[in-house]
C-alpha positions in Angstrom: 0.0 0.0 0.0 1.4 3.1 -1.0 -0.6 5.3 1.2 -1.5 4.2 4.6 -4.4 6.4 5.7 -5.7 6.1 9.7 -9.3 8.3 10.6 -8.4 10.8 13.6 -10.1 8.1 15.9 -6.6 5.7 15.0 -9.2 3.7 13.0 -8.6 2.2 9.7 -11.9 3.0 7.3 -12.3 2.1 3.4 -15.7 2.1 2.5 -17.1 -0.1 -0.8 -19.8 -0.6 -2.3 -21.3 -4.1 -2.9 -21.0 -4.3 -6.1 -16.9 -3.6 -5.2 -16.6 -6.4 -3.3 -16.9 -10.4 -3.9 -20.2 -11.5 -4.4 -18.9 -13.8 -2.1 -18.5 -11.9 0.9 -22.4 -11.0 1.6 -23.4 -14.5 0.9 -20.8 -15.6 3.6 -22.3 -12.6 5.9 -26.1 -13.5 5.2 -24.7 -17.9 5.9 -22.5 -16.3 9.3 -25.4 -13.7 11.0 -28.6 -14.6 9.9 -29.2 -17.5 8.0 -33.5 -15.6 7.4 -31.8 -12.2 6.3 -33.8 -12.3 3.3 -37.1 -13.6 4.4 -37.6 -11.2 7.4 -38.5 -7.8 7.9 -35.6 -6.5 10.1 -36.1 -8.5 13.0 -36.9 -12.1 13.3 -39.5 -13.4 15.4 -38.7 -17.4 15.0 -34.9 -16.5 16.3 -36.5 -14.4 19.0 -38.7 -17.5 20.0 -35.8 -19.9 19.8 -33.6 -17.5 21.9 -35.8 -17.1 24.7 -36.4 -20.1 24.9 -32.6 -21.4 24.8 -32.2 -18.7 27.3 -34.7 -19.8 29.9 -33.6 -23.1 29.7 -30.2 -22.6 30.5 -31.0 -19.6 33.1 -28.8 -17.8 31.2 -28.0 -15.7 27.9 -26.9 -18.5 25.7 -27.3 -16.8 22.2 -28.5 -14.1 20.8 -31.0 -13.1 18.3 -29.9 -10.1 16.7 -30.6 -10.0 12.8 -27.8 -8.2 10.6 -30.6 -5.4 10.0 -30.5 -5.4 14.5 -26.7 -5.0 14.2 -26.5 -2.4 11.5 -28.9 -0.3 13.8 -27.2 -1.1 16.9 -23.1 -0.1 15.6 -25.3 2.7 13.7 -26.9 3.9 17.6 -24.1 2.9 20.1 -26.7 2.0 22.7 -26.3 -0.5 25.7 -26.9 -4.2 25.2 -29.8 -4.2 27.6 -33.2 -5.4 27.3 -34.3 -2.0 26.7 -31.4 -0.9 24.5 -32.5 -4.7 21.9 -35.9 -3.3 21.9 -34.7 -0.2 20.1 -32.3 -1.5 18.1 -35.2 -4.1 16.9 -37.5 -0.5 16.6 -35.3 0.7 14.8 -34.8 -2.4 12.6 -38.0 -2.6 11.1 -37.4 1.2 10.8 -34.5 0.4 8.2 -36.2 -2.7 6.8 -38.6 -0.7 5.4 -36.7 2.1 4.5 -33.5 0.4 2.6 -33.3 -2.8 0.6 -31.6 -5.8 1.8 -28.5 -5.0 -0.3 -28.1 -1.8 1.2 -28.3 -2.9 4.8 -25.5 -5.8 4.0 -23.2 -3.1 2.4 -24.0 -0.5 5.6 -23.0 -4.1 7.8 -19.8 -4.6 6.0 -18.4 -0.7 6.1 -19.4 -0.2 9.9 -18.2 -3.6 11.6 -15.2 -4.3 13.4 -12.8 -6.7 12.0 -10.1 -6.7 14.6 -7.6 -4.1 15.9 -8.2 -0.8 14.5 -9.9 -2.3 10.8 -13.1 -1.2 10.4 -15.3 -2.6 7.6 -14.5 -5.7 4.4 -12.5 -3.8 2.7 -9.8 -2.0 5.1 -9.7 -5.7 6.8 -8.9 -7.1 3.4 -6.4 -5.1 2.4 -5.0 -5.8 6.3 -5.2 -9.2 6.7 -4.8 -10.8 3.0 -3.6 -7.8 1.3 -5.7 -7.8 -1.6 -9.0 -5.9 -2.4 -12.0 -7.5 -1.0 -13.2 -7.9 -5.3 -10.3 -10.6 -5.0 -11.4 -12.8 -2.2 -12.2 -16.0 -2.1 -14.6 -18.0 -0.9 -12.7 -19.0 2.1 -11.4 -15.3 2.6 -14.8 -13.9 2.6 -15.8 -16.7 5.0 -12.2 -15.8 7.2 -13.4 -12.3 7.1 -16.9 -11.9 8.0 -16.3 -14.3 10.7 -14.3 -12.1 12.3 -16.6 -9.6 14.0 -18.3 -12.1 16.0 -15.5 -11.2 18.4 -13.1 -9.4 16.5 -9.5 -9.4 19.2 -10.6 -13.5 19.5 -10.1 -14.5 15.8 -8.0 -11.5 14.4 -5.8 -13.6 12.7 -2.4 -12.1 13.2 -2.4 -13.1 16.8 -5.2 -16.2 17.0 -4.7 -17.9 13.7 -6.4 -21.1 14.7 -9.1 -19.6 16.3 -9.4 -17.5 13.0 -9.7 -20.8 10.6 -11.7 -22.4 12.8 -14.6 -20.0 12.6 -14.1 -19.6 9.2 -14.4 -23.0 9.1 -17.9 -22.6 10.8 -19.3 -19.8 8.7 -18.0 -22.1 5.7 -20.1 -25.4 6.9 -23.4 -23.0 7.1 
């Protein structure tokens, strides 16, 4: 890279569009975060159902049920991962649902997200971690890479490498 550019908040930003990046990448996202992307409207009530449920179960919080559209709304807001802070992120949800197409709200996912360090969206961690333009990944890549932000220090691959693979290895078997 001839020019290394960092925002004033030491983060690394290169927004894309979609149709800049492998078509590979939001299929991987949509197979990683929320298998019903397409078929809901922002917020998914058969996730909701099976969460609670896991949840009361267990007696604890076990997983989540946050759609992509939830997670787009919540990095968008910066609110507190309460009860009360989920019930406006899924507000505001069906708020961009109905607002945006699908597309749109994968693309908005992949610039905002944290992919480990100071990387922040597909394309500034593809440049970091492979080197390459996110157009140039692979399958595997784009399944390496939007498994990252499930917990982005965990599986940043400089420093976890096995951890890295074997999410990817998980987003790839969805």
């Amino acid at each position: 890279v001839l020019l290394n550019i960092t925002a004033p908040d030491d983060m690394k930003r290169l927004p894309i569009g979609i149709d800049d990046m492998s078509p590979w990448i939001p299929l991987a996202l949509v197979a990683a975060e929320d298998a019903r992307f397409n078929a809901h409207i922002g917020i998914d009530p058969i996730a909701i159902a099976s969460s609670l449920a896991d949840n009361i179960a267990s007696g604890r919080v076990v997983r989540g049920a946050s759609t992509i559209t939830m997670q787009v709304a919540g990095m968008k807001l910066g609110h507190p991962r309460t009860w009360t802070g989920k019930a406006v992120e899924g507000f505001r949800a069906l708020q961009i649902d109905a607002k945006y197409d699908k597309s749109q709200i994968l693309e908005s996912w992949l610039n905002m997200a944290s992919f480990g360090g100071n990387v922040i969206g597909i394309e500034a961690a593809s440049r970091a971690w492979f080197g390459k333009p996110a157009l140039h990944c692979t399958l595997a890549e784009s399944a390496l890479l939007v498994g990252l932000p499930k917990s982005p220090e965990r599986f940043r691959p400089d420093r976890h490498l096995q951890s890295a693979i074997s999410r990817r290895d998980e987003v790839l078997s969805r």
